[in-house]
C-alpha positions in Angstrom: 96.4 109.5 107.3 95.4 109.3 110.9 96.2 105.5 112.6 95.2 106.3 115.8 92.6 104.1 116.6 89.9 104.4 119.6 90.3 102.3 122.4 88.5 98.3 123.0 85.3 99.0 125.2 85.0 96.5 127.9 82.4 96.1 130.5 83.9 94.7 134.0 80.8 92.4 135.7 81.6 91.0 139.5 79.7 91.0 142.7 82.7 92.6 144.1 83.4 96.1 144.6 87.6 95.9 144.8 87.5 93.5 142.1 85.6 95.6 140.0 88.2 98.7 140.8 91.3 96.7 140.4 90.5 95.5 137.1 89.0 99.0 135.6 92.6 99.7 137.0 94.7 97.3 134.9 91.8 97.9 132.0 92.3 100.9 131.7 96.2 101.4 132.2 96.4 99.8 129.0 96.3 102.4 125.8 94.1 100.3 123.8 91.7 99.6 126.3 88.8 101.3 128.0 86.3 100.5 131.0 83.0 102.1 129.9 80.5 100.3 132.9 80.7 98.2 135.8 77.9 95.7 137.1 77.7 94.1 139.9 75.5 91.1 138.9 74.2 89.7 135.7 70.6 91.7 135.5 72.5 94.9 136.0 75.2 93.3 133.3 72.6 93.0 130.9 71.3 96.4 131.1 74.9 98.0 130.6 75.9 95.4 128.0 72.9 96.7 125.9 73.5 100.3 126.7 77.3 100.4 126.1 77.7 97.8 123.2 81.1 97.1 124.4 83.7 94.9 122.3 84.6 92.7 125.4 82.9 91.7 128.7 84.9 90.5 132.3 82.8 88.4 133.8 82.9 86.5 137.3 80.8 83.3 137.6 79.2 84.4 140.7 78.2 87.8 139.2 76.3 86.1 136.7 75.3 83.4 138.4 71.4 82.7 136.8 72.1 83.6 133.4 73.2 81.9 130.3 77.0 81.1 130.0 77.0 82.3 133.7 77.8 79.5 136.9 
């Protein structure tokens, strides 16, 4: 029986582009996890959220600053 399991998809959302890269760092340093899209602010969020389906979203307020749940 094969346990390996695929990796936890997460989308990385901030207005900032060395934010964005340290954190797809970190992300995806860890085995279980996986960075499969960056936005920059919420519209673009929302388009990649949609396309990618991932299982977890890091968000900064200011990044989604407009939409719901966002600053």
């Amino acid at each position: 029986m094969d346990t390996e399991r695929e990796p936890v998809r997460v989308v990385i959302v901030d207005d900032d582009q060395l934010v964005r890269m340290a954190l797809r760092l970190v992300i995806d340093g860890e085995p279980d996890l996986t960075v499969v899209a960056e936005a920059a602010d919420g519209d673009a969020a929302i388009t990649v959220v949609d396309e990618q389906r991932p299982a977890h979203t890091v968000a900064a307020g200011r990044a989604v600053r407009g939409r719901p749940g966002g600053g």
